[in-house]
MARVOTOR-912247 format. One record per residue (C-alpha): residue in three letters; x, y, z. Coordinates in steps of 0.5 Angstrom, whole numbers, plus 500, padded with zeros to 3 digits. Each point is the difference from the previous one (the first is absolute). Layout:
residues N
ALAXYZ/...
This chain:
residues 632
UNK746569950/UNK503495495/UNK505503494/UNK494498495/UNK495506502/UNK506505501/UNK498506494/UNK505499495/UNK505505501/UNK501497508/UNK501493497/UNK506502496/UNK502505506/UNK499493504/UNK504495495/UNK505505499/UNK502501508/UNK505493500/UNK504504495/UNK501507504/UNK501496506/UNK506495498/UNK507503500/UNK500505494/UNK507497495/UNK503502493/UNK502494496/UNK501502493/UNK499494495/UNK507495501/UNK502502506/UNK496495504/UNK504494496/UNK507504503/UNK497500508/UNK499506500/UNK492501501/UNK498496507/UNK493499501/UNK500496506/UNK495495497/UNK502492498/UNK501500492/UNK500494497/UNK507497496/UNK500503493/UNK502494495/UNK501499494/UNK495499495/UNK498499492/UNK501506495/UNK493501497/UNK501508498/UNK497499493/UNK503507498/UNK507496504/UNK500493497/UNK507501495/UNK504503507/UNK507495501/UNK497497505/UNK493496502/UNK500501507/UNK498506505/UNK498502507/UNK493505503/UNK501505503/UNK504503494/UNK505506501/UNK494505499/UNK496496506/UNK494496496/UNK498494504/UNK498496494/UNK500499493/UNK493502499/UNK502506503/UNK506502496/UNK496499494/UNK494504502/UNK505506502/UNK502506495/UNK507498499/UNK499493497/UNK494505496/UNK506505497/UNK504493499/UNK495497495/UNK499506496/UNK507503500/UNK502498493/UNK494504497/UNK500506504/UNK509501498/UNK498497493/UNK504495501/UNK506504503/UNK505496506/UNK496495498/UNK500494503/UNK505502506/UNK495505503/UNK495494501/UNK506495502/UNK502504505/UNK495503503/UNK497492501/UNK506499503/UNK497505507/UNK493497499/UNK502492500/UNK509500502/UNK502493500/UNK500496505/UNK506495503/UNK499496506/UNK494504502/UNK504506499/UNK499507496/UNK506501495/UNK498508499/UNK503503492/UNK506503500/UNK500507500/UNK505502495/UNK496496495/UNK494505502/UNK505507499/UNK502497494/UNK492499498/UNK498508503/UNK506503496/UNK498496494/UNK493501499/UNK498507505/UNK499503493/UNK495495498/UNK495502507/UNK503507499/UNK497500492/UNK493499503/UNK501504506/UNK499495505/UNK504498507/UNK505495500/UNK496494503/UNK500500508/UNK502493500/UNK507500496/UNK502504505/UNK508497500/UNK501504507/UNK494497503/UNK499493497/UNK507498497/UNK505497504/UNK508500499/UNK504495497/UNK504501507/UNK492497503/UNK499495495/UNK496502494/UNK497496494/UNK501504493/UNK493500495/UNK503501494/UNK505495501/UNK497495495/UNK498505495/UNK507503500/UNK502492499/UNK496500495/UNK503505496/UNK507498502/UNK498493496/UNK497504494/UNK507504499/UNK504494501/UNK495496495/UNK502505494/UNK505499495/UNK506505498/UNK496503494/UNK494501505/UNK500507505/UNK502499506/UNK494506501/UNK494496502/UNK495503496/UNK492497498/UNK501500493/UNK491501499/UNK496505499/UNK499505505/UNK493505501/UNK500507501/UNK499498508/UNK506496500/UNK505504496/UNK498505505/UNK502495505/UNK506498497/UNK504506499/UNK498503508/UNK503493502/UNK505501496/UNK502507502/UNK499498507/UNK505495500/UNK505504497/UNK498507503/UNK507502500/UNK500499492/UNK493502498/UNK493502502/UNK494502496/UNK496505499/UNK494502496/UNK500506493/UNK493499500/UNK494497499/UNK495496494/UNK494503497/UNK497494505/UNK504501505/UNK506495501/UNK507503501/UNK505502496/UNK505496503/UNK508501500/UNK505496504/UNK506504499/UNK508497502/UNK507504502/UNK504500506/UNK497507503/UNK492498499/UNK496506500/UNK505506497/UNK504502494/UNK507499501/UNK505504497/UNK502499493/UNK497492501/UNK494499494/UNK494499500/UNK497494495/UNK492498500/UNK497494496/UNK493499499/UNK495495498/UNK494498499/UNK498506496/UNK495498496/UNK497494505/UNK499494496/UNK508500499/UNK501496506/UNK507498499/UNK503506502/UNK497502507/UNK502492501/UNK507502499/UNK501505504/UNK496497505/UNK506494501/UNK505505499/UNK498504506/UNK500493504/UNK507498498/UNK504507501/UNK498499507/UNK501494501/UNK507499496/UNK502507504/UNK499497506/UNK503493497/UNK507505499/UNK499500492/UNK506504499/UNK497502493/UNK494501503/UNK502505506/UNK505504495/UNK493502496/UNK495501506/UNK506504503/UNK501505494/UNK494501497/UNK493502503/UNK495495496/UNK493501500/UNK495494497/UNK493501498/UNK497493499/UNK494503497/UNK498506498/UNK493497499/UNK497496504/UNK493500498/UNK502498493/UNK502495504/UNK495498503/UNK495500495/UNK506495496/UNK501495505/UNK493500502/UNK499496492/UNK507496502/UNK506499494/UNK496496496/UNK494503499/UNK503508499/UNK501502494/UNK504507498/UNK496505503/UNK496498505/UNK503503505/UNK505504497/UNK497507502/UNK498503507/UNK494501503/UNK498505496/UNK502498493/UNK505503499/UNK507497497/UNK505503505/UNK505500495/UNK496504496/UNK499505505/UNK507504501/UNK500507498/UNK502500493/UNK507504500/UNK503496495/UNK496504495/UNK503506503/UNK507499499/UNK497498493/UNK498507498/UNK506504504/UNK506496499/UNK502504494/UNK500506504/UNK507502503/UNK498502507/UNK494496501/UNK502496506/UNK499492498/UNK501497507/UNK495501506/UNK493502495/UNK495503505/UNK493497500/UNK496503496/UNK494503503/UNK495497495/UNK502493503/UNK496501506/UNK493501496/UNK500492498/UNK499494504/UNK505499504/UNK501494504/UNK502500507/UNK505494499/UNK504505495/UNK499506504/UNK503496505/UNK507497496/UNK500507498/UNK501504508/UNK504494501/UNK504500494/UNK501509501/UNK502499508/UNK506496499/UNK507500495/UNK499494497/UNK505498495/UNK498494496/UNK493497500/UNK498493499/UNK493499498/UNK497492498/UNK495497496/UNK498495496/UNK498497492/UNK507501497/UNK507497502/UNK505507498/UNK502507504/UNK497506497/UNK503507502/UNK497507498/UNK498503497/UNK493497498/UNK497505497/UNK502500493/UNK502507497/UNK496500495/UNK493499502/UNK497496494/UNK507495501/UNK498495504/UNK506496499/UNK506505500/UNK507501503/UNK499506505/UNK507500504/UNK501504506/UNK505504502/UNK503495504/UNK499494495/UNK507497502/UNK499500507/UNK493497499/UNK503495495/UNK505498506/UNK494499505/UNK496497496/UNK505495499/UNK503499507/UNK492495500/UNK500498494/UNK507497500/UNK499497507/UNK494498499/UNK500491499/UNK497501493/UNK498507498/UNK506502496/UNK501493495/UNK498499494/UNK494498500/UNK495503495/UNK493496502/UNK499502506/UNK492504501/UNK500502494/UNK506505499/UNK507500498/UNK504504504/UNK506495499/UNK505506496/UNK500504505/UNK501495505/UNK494500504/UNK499509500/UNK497503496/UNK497508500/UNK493501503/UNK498505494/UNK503494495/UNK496496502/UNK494502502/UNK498508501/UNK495502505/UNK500508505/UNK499500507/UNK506494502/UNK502500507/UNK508499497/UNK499507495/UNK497504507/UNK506497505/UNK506502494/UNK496507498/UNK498502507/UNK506499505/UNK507497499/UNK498493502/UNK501495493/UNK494494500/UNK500494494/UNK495496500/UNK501491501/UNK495496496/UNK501493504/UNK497496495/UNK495497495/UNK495498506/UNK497506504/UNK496495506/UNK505494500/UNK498493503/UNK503500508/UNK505494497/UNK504506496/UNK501505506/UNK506496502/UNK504500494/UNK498506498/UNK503503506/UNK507496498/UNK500503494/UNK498507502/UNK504500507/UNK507502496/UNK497505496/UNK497503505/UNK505501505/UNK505501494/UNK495508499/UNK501500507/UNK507501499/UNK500504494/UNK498506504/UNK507501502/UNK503502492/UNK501507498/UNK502506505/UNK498503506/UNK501505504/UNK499506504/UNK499507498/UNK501505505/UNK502507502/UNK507504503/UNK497499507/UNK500493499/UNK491499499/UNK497497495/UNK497502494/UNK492499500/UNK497499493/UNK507501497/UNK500498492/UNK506494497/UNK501500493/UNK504495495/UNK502504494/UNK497496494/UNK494497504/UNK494506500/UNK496497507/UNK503503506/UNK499497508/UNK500505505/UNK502499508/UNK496497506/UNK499503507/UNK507499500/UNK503503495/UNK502493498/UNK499497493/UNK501493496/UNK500500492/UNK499493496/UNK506500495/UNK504495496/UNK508499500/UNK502506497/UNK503507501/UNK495507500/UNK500506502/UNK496501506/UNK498507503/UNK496502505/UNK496507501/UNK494503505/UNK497507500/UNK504505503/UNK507496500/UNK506499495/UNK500494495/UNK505495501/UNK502495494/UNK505494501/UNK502494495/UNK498493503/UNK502493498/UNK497493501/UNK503495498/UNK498493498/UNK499495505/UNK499506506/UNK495496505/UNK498506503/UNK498507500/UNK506505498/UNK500506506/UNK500508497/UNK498504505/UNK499508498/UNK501506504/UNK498507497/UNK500507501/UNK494505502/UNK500505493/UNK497506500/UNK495500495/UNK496505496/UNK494500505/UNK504500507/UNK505505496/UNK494505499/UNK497499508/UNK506503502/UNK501505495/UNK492501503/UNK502500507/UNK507505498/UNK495505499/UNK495499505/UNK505501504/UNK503507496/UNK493504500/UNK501498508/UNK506503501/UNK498505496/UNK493503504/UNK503499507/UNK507503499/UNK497507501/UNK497497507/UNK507497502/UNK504507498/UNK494505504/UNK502503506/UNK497498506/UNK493504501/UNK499505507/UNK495495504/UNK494505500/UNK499500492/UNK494497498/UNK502496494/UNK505495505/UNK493499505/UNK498493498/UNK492501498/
C-alpha cells in the first residue's frame, strides 16, 4: 500500500516514525555551536555572510554567521521567528524604555558578528548590566524576561572571547560628554519635550539606574487614568529616617504650565547621574535629605496642551484637569478658617481639620491624591512650580478680608516664608533684578517675591492647605512670562533654574530639629513644638522627631504632649549657621486631672471591695454537713 492512501491519521503516524526511531537527544539552542550536541550527520561548514536583519542593520558590524546561537538555519527563518517580532515592536510595547539597548542587544544573539567564519557571542556582563537596569521595564507590564537574553545560556565571558553591543552606543555617549563645554552639565540630558509615556520612561530609567538613591512610586491616578508619579531621592529609598527632612516639589499643576514638569524632570536625571559622578554637592544633599519630585501633577491637562503645541496654546487650554477643574482652586479652604478663629485665645491655628462639608463638592482625584500624599509623610518645605509670572509667592493666598482682592495677609511664619522665598529668587539668573517690564507685573522692590494674597487672592490653594494642615511649609515659583516655551529655551532655562533649585533643596536644613522623647528613651508621637511669639506650632512625626524653619535668631521653644510635663528651653541661631540647630526634649509622665480621677475611681472600687469580702475573710470555717457551704 503506498503512503498516499493511508487514512490521514496512519500518514502522520508513518512520516513521524524516522523521528521515534533516531537516537532521542536534548540540544538547547547555542549548544550545538559549543560541540556539545552530536547528531552524527555530515553538516556543512558555517560561514560568513551579509547582515540584512532590517530591525539589525545599525549593529557595529555588517557581517554575521547561520546557524545563529538560537539554532536558526537562516536569515529567513531568524526574521520569521517570534524573537526577532519582540525586537520590532519593543520600543512601543516599553514606551520607549532600555530603548535602543534591548533591541541592540538582543540582535546580537539573533545575528552575532562574524570573523574568519567564526561566531564572536555578546559578552555576558553587558546582558546582566541590561537585566539590572531594565527587569523593571518587563516587570511594569508584567512579562517575563525574554528567553533569548538569557546571559548564562547565550553570553559568554570575557575569559571565552566575547564582543560588547553597546560599545558603540557607550562610545557615542562618551564623545558627547567630551564635546561639551565647561559652562555645560556633564549630565547628558535631552533638552526637549517629553510625553507623558516618556516621562514615565525617563524616571523609571533613572530610578533604576540609581536604585541605590531612588525609586519611584505612585500617590495615585488622573481622572483618565494616567499615574501621579513621584521619583523620590535620599540615601535609604524607601523609609523615613530619623530626624532626616522630608522636602517635595510639584509641577505641572495646572497642565499648559509646562515649564515646571521639565524641570524637574531634568533635576532627576542629574541628581542621579552627578551622584553617581561623585558630586560632593550632590551626594551631601541626597544623603541628608529624603527628596520627593512630582513632575506633573496633571497629565491630562498636559495632554490636551501639548497636543495644540507651544505656539497655538493659549492660557487656559489645558490649565484644568479632565473634569474642569482648577486644582488649584480645588483644596479644602482652611485658610478661611484660620481667618474666622485667629482671635480666639485657645483656638489652635496649626493642623485645621478638613471641614466635613468639603467632601460634598467636586473633588478631583489629582487633588484627593496630593492631599493622601501630602498627610502620609512629614513634609517640611514644598516647592510647587508653574508659569506666566517670573516671582516667588508665599502664603497666604487667600486675603483676610474677602472683598480684598489685592491685600498683605501674613502668615505666622512671614520671616520664614520671606527667607524661603528668597533663597529661589536670590539664586535664580534673573529673578531678583531689577527689571520692571518683564510679563507685566513689577515685582522689582521686593526682589523677586512677593505675598500671594498681595498679589492676587484666590481660596482653596495648595500652599494655604499644606502650611494650615500639616507642618510642611510650601511657596509658589512662577518660572516666567512664557507658560509653553519653545524647545529652544528649555536649556537656558534649565541654566537659570538649576541653582535656584538645589539652593530650596539645601535650605531645608536652617531652623532647629530634634527629638522629643519620654524618661525610657522613646519618642513622642504627635508631640506639639512651639516658638514664643509665632502662634502655628509643629507637631512630631512616628518618631518623635521634628524640624522648625526658623531664621538666625534667639527663641523660647518648648515642647508639650497629652499626659506629660511641659519642657521650655532658650535657643539661639546665629547667622550664617549652615544647618539645623539640634534641641532635643525629654518630658516627664504628669498626672493629669482626668488620669488623677481614674485612680481616685478605681481607689474606691477597690475600698467597697474590701468592704464586702472582709465579713467572709474573718468567718469561721463552716461544719462541712451545713448547707449554705454546698455549691448548688
Amino acid at each position: 500500500m503506498s503512503p498516499d492512501v493511508l487514512p490521514p491519521l496512519l500518514l502522520l503516524l508513518w512520516t513521524s516514525a524516522p523521528c521515534w526511531c533516531a537516537p532521542q537527544h536534548t540540544c538547547h539552542p547555542g549548544d550545538e555551536l559549543l560541540g556539545r550536541c552530536s547528531t552524527g550527520a555530515r553538516q556543512d561548514r558555517a560561514a560568513c555572510t551579509e547582515l540584512n536583519l532590517g530591525y539589525c542593520n545599525d549593529l557595529d558590524y555588517s557581517r554575521t554567521i547561520f546557524p545563529n546561537i538560537l539554532g536558526h538555519q537562516s536569515r529567513v527563518e531568524a526574521e520569521s521567528g517570534a524573537e526577532y517580532l519582540l525586537l520590532s515592536v519593543i520600543h512601543g510595547l516599553l514606551n520607549g524604555e532600555c530603548s535602543p539597548e534591548i533591541r541592540l542587544v538582543g540582535c546580537s544573539v539573533l545575528a552575532s558578528p562574524c570573523r574568519d567564519d567564526k561566531m564572536i557571542k555578546p559578552c555576558r556582563r553587558t546582558c546582566e548590566a541590561l537585566r539590572k537596569d531594565c527587569s523593571h521595564a518587563f516587570e511594569a507590564i508584567e512579562m517575563a524576561w525574554p528567553y533569548f537574553l538569557d546571559c548564562d545560556r547565550f553570553f559568554a565571558s570575557d575569559q571565552e572571547g566575547c564582543f560588547d553591543p553597546l560599545a558603540g552606543l557607550k562610545g557615542k555617549v562618551e564623545l558627547a560628554l567630551s564635546s561639551l563645554s565647561p559652562e555645560e552639565p556633564s549630565t547628558i540630558i535631552q533638552f526637549t519635550y517629553t510625553s507623558n509615556s516618556q516621562m514615565y520612561s525617563l524616571l523609571k530609567r533613572t530610578a533604576a539606574k540609581c536604585a541605590h538613591i531612588c525609586h519611584v512610586y505612585s500617590i495615585g491616578r488622573s481622572t483618565e487614568g494616567r499615574d501621579l508619579l513621584v521619583i523620590e531621592f535620599t540615601n535609604n529609598p524607601g523609609q523615613h529616617e530619623l530626624l532626616e527632612p522630608e522636602v517635595k516639589m510639584v509641577g505641572n499643576m495646572h497642565g499648559n504650565e509646562v515649564l515646571g514638569r521639565q524641570l524637574l524632570i531634568y533635576l532627576a536625571q542629574y541628581l542621579c547621574s552627578e551622584y553617581n559622578l561623585g558630586n560632593q554637592r550632590i551626594q551631601t544633599i541626597i544623603n541628608s535629605t529624603r527628596i520627593h519630585i512630582l513632575a506633573s501633577m496633571n497629565p491630562d491637562g498636559y495632554e490636551l496642551a501639548s497636543s495644540e503645541g507651544h505656539l497655538l496654546n493659549g492660557w487656559t487650554n489645558g490649565r484644568s484637569n479632565a473634569q474642569n477643574i482648577d486644582l488649584n482652586r480645588n483644596f479644602p479652604d482652611l485658610t478661611s478658617i484660620f481667618y474666622r478663629n485667629r482671635r480666639s485665645r485657645h483656638y489652635r491655628t496649626d493642623h485645621i481639620p478638613i471641614p466635613d462639608g468639603y467632601w460634598f463638592g467636586k473633588v478631583a482625584p489629582e487633588t484627593y491624591a496630593v492631599m493622601k500624599w501630602i498627610r502620609s509623610l512629614p513634609f517640611v518645605q514644598s516647592a510647587s512650580l508653574h508659569g506666566g509670572e517670573l516671582v516667588v509667592s508665599y502664603p497666604f493666598d487667600f486675603s483676610r478680608h474677602p472683598q480684598e482682592e489685592r491685600m498683605f495677609s501674613p502668615t505666622p511664619d512671614e520671616q520664614a516664608f520671606k527667607q524661603m522665598a528668597r533663597t529661589y529668587a536670590d539664586a535664580h539668573a534673573t529673578m531678583s533684578n531689577n527689571d520692571t517690564d518683564r510679563c507685566g507685573a513689577s515685582f522689582y522692590r521686593n526682589r523677586g517675591i512677593i505675598n500671594g494674597a498681595l498679589w492676587y487672592s484666590f481660596a482653596g490653594g495648595m500652599s494655604d492647605f499644606n502650611y494650615l494642615h500639616t507642618n510642611c511649609m510650601e511657596i509658589t515659583v512662577e518660572l516666567g512670562c512664557d507658560k509653553f516655551p519653545p524647545e529652544a529655551e528649555l536649556y537656558p532655562e534649565w541654566k537659570r533654574n538649576k541653582e535656584a533649585l538645589l539652593s530650596f533643596l539645601e535650605s531645608v536644613h536652617r531652623g532647629i530639629k530634634g527629638e522629643v522623647k519620654n524618661t525610657d528613651g522613646n519618642g513622642i508621637k504627635g508631640a506639639t513644638v512651639s516658638v514664643r511669639g509665632i502662634r502655628k506650632d509643629v507637631t512630631t512625626a512616628e518618631d518623635g522627631d521634628y524640624w522648625r524653619l526658623l531664621n538666625p535668631g534667639t527663641y523660647i521653644v518648648t515642647a508639650t504632649a497629652k499626659g506629660y510635663s511641659k519642657v521650655s528651653k532658650r535657643v539661639h541661631l546665629p547667622h550664617r549657621m549652615n544647618k539645623a540647630g539640634r534641641v532635643d526634649f525629654v518630658l516627664e509622665k504628669v498626672l493629669t486631672f482626668s488620669a488623677l480621677l481614674q485612680m481616685c475611681t478605681s481607689a474606691r472600687l477597690l475600698t467597697l471591695f474590701f468592704f464586702l469580702i472582709t465579713p467572709f475573710l474573718h468567718r469561721s470555717p463552716a461544719p462541712e454537713n451545713k448547707l449554705w457551704w454546698v455549691a448548688v
